[in-house]
N, C-alpha and C positions, 0 to 999 in steps of 0.2 A: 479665145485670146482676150485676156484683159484688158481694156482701154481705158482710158479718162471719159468718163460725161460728156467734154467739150469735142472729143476726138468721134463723137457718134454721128453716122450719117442716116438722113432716111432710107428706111429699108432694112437697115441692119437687126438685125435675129438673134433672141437673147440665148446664151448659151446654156443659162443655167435658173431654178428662180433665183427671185430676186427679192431680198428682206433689207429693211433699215437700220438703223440702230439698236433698233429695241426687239429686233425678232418678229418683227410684224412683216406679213407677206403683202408686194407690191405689185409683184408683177410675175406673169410666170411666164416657167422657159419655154421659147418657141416664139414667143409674142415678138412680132414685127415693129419696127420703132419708127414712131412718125413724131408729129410734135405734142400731142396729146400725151402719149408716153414720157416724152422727154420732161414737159410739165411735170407730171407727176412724180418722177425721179429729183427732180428740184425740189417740188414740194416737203419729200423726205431726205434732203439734205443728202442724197445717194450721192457719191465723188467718181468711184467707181466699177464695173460688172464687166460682168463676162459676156461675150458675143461669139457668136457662131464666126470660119474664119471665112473673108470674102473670097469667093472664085475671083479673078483673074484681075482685082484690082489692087494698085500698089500697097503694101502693108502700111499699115497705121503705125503712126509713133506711139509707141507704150511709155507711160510714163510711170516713172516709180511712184511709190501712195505713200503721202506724205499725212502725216497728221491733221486729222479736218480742223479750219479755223473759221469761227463764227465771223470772223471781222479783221479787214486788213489793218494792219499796226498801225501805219501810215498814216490812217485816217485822225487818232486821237490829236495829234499835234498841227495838225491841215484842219479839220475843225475849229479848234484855238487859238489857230491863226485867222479863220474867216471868222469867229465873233471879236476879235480884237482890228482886225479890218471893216467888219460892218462899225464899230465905234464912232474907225475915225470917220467914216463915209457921215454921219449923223454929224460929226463937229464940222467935218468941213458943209455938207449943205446948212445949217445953221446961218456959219462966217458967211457964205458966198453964196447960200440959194440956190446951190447948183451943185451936180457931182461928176464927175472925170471915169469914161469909160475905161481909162486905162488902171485905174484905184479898181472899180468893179474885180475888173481879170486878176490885177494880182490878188485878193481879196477871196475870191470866189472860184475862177477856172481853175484851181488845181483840186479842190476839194472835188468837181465836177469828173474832172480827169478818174478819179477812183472811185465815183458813184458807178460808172459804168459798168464796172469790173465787181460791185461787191451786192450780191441778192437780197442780206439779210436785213431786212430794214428794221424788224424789230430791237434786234440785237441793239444796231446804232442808235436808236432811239436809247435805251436802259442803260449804254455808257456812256451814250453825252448826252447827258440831261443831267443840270444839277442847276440850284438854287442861285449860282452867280448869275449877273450880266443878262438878267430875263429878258431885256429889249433886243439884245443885239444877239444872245443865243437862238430867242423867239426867230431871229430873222434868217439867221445861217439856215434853220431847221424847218423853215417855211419852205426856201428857197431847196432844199432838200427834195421835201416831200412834194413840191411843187413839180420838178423834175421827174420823180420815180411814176405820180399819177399821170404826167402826158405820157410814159414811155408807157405805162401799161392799158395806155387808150388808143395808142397806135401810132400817135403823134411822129413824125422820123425827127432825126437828130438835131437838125437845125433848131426847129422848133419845138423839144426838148426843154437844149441848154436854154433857148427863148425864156421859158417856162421856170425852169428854175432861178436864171435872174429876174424875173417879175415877179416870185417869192422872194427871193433877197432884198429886194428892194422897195416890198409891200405898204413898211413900214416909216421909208425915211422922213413923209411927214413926222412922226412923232417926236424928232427936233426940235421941235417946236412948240412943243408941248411941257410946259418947267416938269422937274423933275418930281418936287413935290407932291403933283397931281399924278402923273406914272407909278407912281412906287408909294400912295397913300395906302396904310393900312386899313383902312377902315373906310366904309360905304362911301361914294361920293356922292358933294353937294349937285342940285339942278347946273348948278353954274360949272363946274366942274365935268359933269356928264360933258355939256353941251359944247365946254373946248374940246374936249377930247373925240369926241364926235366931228371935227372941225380937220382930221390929220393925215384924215383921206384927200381931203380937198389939197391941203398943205403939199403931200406928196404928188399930187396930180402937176401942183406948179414948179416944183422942183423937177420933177424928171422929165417932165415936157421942155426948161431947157437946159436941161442935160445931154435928152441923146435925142435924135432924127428917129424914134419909133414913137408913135401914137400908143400901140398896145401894151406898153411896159408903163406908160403913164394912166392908161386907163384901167389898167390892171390897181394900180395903187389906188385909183380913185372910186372905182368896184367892189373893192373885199368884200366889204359892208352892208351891200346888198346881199336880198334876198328873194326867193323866188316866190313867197306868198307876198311881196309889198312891203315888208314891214322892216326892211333895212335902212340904209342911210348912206350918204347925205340927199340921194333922190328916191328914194322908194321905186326903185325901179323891178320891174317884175319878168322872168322866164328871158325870154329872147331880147330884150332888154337890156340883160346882161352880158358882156362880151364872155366868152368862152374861157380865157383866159384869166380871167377874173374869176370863173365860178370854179375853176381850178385852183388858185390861190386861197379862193375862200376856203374849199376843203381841209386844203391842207392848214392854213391860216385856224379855224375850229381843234382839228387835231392838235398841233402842237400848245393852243393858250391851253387846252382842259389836259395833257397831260404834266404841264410843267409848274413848278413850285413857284408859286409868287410869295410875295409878302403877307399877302391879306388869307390866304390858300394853300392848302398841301396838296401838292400832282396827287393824280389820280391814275387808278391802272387803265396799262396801255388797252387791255379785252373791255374793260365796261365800258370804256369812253368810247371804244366806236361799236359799241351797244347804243350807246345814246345818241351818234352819230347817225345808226340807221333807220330813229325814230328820226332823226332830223329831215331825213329825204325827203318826208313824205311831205312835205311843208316849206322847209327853208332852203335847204342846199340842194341843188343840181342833181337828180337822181342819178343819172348814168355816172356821174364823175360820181360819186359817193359810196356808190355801190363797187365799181370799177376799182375805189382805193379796199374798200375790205375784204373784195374777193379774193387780192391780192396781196394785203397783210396775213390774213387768218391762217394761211400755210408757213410763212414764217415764227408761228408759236413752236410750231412743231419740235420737242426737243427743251422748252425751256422747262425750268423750275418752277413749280407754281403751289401757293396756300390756297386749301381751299376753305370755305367757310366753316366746314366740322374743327380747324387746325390743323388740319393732316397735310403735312408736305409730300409732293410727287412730279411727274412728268408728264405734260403732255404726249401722248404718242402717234393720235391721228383725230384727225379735225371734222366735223361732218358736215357731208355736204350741201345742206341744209339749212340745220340747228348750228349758225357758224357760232355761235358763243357758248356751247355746250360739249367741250371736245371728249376724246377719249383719253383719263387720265391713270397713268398708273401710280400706286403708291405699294410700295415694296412689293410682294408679289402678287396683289390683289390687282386687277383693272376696272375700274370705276367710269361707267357713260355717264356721263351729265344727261343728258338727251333724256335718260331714262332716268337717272336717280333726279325729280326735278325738288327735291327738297337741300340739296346740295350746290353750290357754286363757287367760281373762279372768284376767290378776294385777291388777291396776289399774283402776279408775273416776275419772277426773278430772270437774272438770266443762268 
């Protein structure tokens, strides 16, 4: 019987194997389905298979198979709305030093609402990512990422959306920070550094009185830090750090290195957390760092990618390993990075 992905329980028995889009074998028939499986069918974008049929329990709802969509529609204009909602949240704590939890929700909860529902986080990364509105995109896309690494830590739901508005709202010190020095092209002065250095603090007073939570203030006032000491504005180290703050950071690193600033051209989404998992060993929270790339590196799966010969192709399976050396096809050749190491990922299209 053919089911949906969603419609699988544990225990259920594959009926037939099981390959991905590209002809590559996943899983084969007979294999018992726990969540390890179920992973793995995620990982390869699998929507739907066939199962053995259950003895004596009520039939499953079959649903018809619709064209796979990397990303709900929904999302591009719910996006657009929360960087034009973080804006205002930035002019109003300016005017009045303070922001209104009910501005957050409209702002942010609906974008939330359809994080839950949609896996592909690289994808939403390559279509909303563009050179406008770096401060308040920067923040939508924190608060994003913020979100997806508690849920893949284990965090429950409360403490999630927690998570994700303490990314959204990482940055509202930077109000107060002129514009000039945000958006300078070119190197800044000692003097310059040192406000800007100054916005962690800024947003610690603003959101403390804002809302009745401690950790969404000390989450603003955290990012900064780091786990070898050498952050800011207290050099605070390891457990020192609040949790939710070393979560912030994470994601706070990912989205400045892969988005286009003024002074800078984004960077691809694979190298930058290349250079993120050099980051672990030193600066950012291992478990949360590692936790965020285990968990993106499956989402390449299926995208477009240049590699450094020129040659455009396809990821088609990731290793579990060598997570920045996938297995790429290019027309009908397959190419290991793992193995070919004079070769690499320059490019992630979608």
């Amino acid at each position: 019987m053919r089911v949906h992905i969603t419609d699988v329980r544990a225990g259920d028995r594959l009926a037939e194997d099981l390959y991905n889009s590209f002809g590559l074998h996943v899983l084969s028939k007979g294999t018992t389905l726990n969540e390890k499986e179920l992973s793995r069918m995620y990982q390869h974008q699998i929507d739907f298979l066939e199962i053995e049929r259950r003895a004596g329990n009520s039939p499953v709802q079959v649903e018809e198979e619709q064209p796979s969509s990397t990303y709900n529609p929904l999302l591009r204009p719910l996006y657009h709305d929360a960087v034009a909602g973080a804006e205002q949240l930035f002019e109003r704590a300016l005017v009045e030093g303070r922001i209104y939890e009910e501005d957050v929700k409209e702002s942010f909860q609906p974008l939330v609402e359809n994080f839950r529902a949609e896996r592909d986080v690289v994808s939403l990364l390559l279509l909303l990512n563009s050179q406008d509105d770096y401060t308040y995109q920067h923040s939508v896309q924190v608060g994003m990422l913020s979100y997806y690494i508690a849920r893949w830590l284990g965090w429950n739901e409360e403490e999630t959306v927690r998570a994700g508005k303490a990314g959204f709202l990482h940055d509202i010190g930077k109000c107060k920070i002129a514009e000039a020095i945000l958006n300078k092209p070119s190197k800044l002065s000692d003097e310059e550094y040192e406000e800007i250095k100054n916005h962690p603090a800024y947003g610690f007073e603003i959101l403390k009185k804002s809302f009745n939570d401690s950790v969404i203030a000390l989450a603003a006032l955290q990012h900064h830090e780091r786990m070898d000491g050498k952050g800011y504005p207290n050099g605070l180290t390891r457990d020192e750090i609040h949790p939710m703050a070393r979560i912030v950071a994470v994601a706070d690193v990912y989205s400045a290195m892969i988005s286009s600033r003024v002074y800078r051209e984004k960077r691809d989404l694979l190298q930058v957390l290349r250079e993120m998992f050099q980051l672990s060993f030193e600066e950012l929270d291992p478990e949360v760092t590692h936790t965020f790339i285990r968990h993106m590196i499956p989402n390449f799966i299926g995208k477009r990618v240049e590699l450094s010969t020129g040659e455009s192709g396809t990821i088609v399976m990731t290793h579990p390993t060598d997570y920045f050396r996938p297995l790429v096809q290019v027309g009908e050749q397959f190419i290991d990075l793992s193995v070919q190491r004079n070769q690499e990922i320059k490019q992630v299209f979608m």
